[in-house]
C-alpha positions as CSV (number, residue, x, y, z in Angstrom):
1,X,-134.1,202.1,-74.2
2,X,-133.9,204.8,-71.8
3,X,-130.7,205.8,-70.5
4,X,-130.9,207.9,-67.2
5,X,-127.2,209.9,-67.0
6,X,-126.3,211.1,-63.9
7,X,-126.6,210.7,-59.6
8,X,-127.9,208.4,-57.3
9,X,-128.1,209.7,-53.6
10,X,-130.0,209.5,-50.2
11,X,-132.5,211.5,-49.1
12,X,-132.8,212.3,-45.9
13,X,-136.6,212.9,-45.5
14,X,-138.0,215.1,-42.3
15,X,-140.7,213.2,-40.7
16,X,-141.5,215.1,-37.5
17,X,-138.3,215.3,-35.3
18,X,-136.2,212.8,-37.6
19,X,-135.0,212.2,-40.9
20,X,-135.4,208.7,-42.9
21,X,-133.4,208.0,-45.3
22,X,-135.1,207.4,-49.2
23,X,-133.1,206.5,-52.3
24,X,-133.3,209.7,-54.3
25,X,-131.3,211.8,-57.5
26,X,-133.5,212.5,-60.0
27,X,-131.7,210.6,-63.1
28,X,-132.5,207.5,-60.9
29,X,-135.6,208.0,-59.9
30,X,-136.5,208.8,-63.9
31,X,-135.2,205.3,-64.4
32,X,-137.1,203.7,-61.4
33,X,-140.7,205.4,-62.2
34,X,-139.9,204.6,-66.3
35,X,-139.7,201.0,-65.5
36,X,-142.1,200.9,-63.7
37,X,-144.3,201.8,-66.5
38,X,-142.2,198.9,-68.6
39,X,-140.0,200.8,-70.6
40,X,-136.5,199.2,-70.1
41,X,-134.2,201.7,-68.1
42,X,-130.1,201.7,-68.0
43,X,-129.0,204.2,-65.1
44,X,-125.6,205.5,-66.1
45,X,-124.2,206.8,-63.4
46,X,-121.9,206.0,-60.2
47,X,-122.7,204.2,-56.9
48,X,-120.8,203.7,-54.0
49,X,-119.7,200.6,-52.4
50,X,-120.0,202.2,-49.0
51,X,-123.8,201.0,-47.2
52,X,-126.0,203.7,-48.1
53,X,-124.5,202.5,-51.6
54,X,-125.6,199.3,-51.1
55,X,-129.1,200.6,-50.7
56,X,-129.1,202.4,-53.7
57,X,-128.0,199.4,-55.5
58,X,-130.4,197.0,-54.4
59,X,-133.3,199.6,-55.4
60,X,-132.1,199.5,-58.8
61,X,-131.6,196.1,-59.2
62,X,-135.6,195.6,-57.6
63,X,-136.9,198.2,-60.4
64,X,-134.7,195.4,-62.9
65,X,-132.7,198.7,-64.1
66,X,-129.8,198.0,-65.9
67,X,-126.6,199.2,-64.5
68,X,-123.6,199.0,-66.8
69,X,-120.9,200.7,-65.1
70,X,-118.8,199.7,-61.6
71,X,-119.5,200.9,-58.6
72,X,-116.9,203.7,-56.6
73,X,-115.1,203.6,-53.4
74,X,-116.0,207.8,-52.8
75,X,-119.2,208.0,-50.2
76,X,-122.7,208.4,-51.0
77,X,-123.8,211.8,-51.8
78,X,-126.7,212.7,-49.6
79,X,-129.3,215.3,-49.2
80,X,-131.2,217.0,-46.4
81,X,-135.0,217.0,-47.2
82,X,-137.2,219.2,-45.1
83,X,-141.1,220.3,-45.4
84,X,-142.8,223.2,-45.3
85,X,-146.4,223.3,-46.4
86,X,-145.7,220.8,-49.1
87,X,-142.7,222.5,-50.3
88,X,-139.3,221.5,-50.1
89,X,-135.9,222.9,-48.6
90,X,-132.4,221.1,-49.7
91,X,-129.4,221.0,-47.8
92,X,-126.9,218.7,-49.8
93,X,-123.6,217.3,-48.4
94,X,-121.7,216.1,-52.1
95,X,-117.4,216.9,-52.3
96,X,-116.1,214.2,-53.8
97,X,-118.8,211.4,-53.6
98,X,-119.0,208.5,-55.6
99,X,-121.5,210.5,-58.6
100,X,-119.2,212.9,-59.4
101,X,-116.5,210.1,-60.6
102,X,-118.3,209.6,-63.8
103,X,-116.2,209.9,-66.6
104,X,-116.5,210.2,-70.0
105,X,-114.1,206.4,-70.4
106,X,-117.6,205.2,-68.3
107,X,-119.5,206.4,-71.3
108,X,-117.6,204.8,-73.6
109,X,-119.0,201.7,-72.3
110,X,-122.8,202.3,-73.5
111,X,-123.3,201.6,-77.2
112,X,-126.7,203.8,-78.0
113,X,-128.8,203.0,-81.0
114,X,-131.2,204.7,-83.2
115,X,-134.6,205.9,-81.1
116,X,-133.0,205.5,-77.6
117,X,-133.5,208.2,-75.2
118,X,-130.6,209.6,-72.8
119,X,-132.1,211.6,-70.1
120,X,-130.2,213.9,-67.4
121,X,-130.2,217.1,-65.0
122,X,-128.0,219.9,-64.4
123,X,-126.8,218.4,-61.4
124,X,-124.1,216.3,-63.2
125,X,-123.1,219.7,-64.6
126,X,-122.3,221.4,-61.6
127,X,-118.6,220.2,-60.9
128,X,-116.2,221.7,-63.3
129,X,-114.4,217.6,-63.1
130,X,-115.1,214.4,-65.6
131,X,-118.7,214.5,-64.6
132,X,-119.8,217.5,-67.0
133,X,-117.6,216.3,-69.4
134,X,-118.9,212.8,-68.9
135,X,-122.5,214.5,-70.0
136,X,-121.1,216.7,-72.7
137,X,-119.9,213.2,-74.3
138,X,-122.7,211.5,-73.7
139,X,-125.3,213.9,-75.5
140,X,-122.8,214.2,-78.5
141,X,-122.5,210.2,-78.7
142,X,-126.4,209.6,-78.4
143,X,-127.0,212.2,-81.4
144,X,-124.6,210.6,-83.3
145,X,-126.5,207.3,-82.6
146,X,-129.8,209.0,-83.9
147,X,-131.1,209.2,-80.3
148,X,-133.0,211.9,-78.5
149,X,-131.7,213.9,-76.1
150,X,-133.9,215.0,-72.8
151,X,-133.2,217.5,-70.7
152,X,-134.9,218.5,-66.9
153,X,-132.8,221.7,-65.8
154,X,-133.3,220.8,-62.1
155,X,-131.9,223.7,-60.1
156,X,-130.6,223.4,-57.1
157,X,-129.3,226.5,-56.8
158,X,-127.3,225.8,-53.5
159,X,-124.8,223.7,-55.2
160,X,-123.7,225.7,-57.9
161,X,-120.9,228.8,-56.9
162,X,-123.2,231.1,-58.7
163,X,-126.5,231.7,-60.5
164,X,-124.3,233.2,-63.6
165,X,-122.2,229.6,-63.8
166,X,-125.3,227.3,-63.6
167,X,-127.1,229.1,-66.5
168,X,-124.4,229.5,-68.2
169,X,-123.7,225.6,-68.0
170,X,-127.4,225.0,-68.5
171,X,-127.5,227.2,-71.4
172,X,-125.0,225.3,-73.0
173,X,-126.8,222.6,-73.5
174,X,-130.3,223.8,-74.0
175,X,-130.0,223.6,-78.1
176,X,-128.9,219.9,-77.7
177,X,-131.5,218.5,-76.8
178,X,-134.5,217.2,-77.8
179,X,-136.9,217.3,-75.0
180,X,-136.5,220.3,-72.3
181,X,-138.2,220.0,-69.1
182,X,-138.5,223.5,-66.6
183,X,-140.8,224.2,-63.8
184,X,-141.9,228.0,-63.6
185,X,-139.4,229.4,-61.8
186,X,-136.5,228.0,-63.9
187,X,-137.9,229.1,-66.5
188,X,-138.3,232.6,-65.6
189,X,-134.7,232.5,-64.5
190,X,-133.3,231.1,-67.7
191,X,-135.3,233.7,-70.1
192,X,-136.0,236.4,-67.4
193,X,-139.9,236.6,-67.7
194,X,-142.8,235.9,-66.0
195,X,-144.4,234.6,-68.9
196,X,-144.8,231.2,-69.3
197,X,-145.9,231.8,-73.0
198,X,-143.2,234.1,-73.8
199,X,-140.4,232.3,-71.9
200,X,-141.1,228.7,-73.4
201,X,-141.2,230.6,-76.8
202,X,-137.6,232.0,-75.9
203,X,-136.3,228.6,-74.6
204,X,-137.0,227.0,-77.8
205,X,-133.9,227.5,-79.4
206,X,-133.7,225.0,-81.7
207,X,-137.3,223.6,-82.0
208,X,-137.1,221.3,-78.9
209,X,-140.2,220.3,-77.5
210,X,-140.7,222.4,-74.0
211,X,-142.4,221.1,-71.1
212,X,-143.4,223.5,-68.2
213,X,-144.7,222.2,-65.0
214,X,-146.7,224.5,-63.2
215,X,-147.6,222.1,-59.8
216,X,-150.6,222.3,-58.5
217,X,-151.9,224.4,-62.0
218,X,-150.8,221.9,-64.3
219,X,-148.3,221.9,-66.9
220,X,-147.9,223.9,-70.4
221,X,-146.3,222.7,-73.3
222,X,-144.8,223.9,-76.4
223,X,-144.3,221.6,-79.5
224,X,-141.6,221.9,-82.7
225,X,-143.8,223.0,-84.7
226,X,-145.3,226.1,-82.0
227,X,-148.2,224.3,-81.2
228,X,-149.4,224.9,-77.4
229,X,-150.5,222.7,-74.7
230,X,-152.7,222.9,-71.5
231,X,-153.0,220.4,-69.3
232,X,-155.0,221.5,-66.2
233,X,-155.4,218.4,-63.7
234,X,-157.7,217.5,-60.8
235,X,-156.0,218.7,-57.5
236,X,-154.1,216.5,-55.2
237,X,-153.4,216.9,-51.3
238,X,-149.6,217.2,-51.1
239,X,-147.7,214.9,-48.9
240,X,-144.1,215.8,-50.2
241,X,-143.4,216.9,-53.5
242,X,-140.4,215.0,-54.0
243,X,-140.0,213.3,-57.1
244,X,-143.3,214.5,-58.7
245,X,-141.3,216.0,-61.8
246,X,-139.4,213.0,-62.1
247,X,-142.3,211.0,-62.4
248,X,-143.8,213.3,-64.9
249,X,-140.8,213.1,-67.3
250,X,-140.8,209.8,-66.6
251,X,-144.4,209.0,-68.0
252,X,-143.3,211.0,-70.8
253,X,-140.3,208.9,-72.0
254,X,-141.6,205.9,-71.1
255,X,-144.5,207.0,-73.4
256,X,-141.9,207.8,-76.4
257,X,-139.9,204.7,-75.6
258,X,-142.8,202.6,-75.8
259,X,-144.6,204.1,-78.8
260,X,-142.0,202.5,-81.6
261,X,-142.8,204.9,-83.8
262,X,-140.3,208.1,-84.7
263,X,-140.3,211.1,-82.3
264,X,-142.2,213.4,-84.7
265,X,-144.8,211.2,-85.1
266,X,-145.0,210.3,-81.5
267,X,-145.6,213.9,-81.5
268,X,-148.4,213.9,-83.0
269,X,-150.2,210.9,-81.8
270,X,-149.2,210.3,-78.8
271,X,-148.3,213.4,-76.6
272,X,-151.4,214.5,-75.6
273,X,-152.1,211.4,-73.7
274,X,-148.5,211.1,-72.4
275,X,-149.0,214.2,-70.5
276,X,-152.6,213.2,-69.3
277,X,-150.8,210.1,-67.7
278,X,-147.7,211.9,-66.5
279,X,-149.8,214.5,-64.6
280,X,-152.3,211.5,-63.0
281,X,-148.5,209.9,-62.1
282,X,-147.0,212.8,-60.8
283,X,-150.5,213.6,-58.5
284,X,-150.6,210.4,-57.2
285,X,-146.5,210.6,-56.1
286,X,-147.4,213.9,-54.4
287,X,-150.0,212.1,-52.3
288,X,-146.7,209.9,-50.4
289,X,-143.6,210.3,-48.7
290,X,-140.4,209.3,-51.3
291,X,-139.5,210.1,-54.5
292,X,-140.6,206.6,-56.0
293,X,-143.5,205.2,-53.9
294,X,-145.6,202.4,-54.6
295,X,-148.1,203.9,-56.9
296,X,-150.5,202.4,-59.6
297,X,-148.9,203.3,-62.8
């Protein structure tokens, strides 16, 4: 089982002149592209009754996610999506919405089990509130099931106070977990290098298996044991990036979810073909507008 910890929120998309709106937050869409590849997904995380909440629930419950916990009063969080070239711009609008009343009582809910995966972002550990400490608990209860714990950092820089308390509250847990997920430029930031080599090398605290997405060049990956990857893929026109590294981990859990066999072995036999899929995923998600759109999987 994959657990997906953390926000649900719109996305406001720029398409010319106007913005749509687009169910978005990355632990969701995890959980949305996971089950999709028919690994059973739980999002763990808080919706809002008002109606964009309404259209965040009803996605879920079309993906057949499993959603344990009640829903909140507090608004939707949203976010402003624009384009440039592929690229993309946020603008969020989140004080006091319905994801940040997650609370470590909500977590006492989910009963994890040996060889389930909990999966989340930094974004839950911006507000200094029950949220972070909601996450805190949550890793520490999923290890003490014998679960593994993954990790994508998932800057977004504009809704931290400062650089210094986001890396200090991503830093935290980096030798918790299990699984660590970074594009480039988080990484370089988090172990101030250009290097990918040298900065997975540094992030690796505590033998986690590193996964670097490089866009359009690929993605390099460092195992437990030091072992590198490189995964160069065929190129694909970008539409709107959104979402593309949420598929990829995606593919990836799914992948170790599926497997039934332990995480070291999976490892071994396994990986290499999980990331082939993920980056096939990812490029095909690139190529539409959304952060989960109707791709073949």
């Amino acid at each position: 089982m994959i657990y997906s910890l953390g926000e649900m929120l719109i996305d406001f998309m720029q398409e010319g002149s106007h913005y749509v709106p687009y169910p978005g937050g990355a632990p969701a869409n995890v959980a949305a592209h996971a089950r999709r590849r028919g690994a059973d997904a739980v999002f763990v995380g808080k919706i809002s009754t008002d109606t964009l909440g309404d259209l965040l629930h009803t996605t879920l419950k079309e993906h057949n996610i499993l959603l344990p916990l009640p829903r909140s009063h507090k608004n939707t969080a949203l976010a402003l999506v624009s384009h440039q070239n592929g690229d993309r711009s946020f603008q969020f609008y989140r004080n006091d919405t319905a994801d940040l009343s997650l609370s470590v009582k909500d977590i006492d809910t989910i009963v994890f089990k040996p060889a389930d995966i909990l999966h989340f972002c930094s974004l839950g550990l911006v507000a200094e509130s029950t949220t972070r400490a909601a996450h805190h608990y949550a890793i520490q209860q999923c290890q003490n099931a014998g679960g593994i714990v993954s990790f994508d950092v998932n800057l977004r820089e504009r809704l931290w106070p400062s650089l210094n308390a986001a890396y200090d509250a991503v830093m935290a847990l980096v030798p918790h977990a299990d699984i660590i997920k970074v594009n480039e430029t988080e990484l370089a930031w988090l172990t101030e290098t250009q290097d990918v080599t040298i900065g997975m090398a540094r992030l690796q605290t505590n033998k986690q298996l590193i996964i670097c997405t490089l866009g359009a060049e690929g993605s390099e990956i460092l195992k437990p044991n030091g072992e590198r990857i490189t995964y160069k893929p065929e190129i694909a026109q970008q539409v709107d990036t959104t979402g593309a590294g949420d598929s990829y981990i995606a593919m990836i859990l799914a992948s170790l979810s599926l497997s039934n066999v332990s995480f070291d072995t999976w490892l071994e036999t396994h990986l290499e073909d999980a990331i082939a899929h993920a980056s096939a995923v990812s490029a095909q998600v690139v190529q539409k507008q959304g952060a989960i759109p109707d791709i073949n999987y």
